[in-house]
ZALUMRO-589672 format. One record per residue: residue in three letters; x, y, z of N, C-alpha, C in turn. Coordinates in steps of 0.2 Angstrom, whole numbers, plus 5000, padded with zeros to 4 digits. Example, Ala and Ser with C-alpha at 12.3 -4.5 7.8 and 13.67 -1.06 7.14 Angstrom:
BEGIN
ALA506649725039506249785039506649845039
SER506449895035506849955036506450005039
# end
This chain:
BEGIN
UNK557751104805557051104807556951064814
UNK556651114819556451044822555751054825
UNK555651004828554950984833554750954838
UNK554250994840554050984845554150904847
UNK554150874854554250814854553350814858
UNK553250864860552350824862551950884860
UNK551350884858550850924856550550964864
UNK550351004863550251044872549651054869
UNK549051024872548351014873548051074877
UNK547451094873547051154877546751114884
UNK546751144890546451124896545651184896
UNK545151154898544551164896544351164905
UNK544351234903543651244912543151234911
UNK542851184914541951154914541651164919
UNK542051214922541651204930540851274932
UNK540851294926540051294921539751244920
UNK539951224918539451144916539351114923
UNK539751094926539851034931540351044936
UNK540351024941540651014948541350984945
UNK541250904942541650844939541350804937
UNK541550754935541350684932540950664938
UNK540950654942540450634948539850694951
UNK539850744947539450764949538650754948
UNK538250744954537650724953537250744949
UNK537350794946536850854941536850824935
UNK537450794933537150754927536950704925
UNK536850664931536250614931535650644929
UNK535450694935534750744934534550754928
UNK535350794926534950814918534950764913
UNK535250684911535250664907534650624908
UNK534350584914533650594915533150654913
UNK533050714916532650754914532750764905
UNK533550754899533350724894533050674892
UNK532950634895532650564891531850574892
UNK531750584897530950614900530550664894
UNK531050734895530950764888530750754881
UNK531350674880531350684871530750624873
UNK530550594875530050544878529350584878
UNK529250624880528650664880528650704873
UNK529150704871529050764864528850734858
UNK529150654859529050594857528250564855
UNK528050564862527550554862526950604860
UNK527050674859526650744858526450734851
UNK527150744849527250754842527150694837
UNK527350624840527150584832526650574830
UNK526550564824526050564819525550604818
UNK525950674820525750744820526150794816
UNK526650764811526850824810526750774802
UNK526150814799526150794791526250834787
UNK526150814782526250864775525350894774
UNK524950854774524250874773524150884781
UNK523650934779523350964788523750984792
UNK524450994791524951024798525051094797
UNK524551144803524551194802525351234807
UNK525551284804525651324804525851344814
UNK525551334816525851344824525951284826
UNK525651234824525851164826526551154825
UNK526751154819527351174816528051214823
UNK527651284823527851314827528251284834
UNK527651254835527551244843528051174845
UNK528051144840528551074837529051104837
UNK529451174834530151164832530151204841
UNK529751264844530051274851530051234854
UNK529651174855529851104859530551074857
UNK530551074851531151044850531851064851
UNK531851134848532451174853532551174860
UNK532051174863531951184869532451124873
UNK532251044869532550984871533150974869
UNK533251014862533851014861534851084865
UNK534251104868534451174872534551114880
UNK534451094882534351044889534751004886
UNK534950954880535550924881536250944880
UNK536151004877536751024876537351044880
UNK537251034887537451044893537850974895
UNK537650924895537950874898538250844892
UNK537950854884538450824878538950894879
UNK539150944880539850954880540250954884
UNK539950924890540450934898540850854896
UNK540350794891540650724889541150754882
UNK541050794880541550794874542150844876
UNK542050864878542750934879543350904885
# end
């Protein structure tokens, strides 16, 4: 039997995401998230109850929230891959 003596790593094109690790763009976007979940932050607390939370409220909350969650998804996978 034998084996391999090194494992051969998938090499990942990011250049969708980003230029490189130096690319200014995600400074941009990692601000533009903080901003975001800061404001969504702000919209939403002490608004989302069990008594009185109607129905589009609700709504309007979960489109906000994908929305911020949709924006950071860009720069958490150009940091993990």
């Amino acid at each position: 039997m034998t084996t391999a003596s090194a494992e051969v790593l998938p090499t990942w094109d990011l250049s969708d995401l980003y230029a490189g690790v130096d690319d200014p763009k995600i400074d941009s976007d990692m601000d533009d998230v903080r901003t975001r979940a800061h404001d969504f932050e702000e919209k939403y607390k002490g608004t989302i109850e069990i008594d009185g939370l109607s129905a589009s409220h609700l709504a309007t909350a979960l489109g906000d929230y994908e929305a911020l969650f949709t924006a950071e998804y860009k720069p958490q996978a150009f940091a993990t891959l």
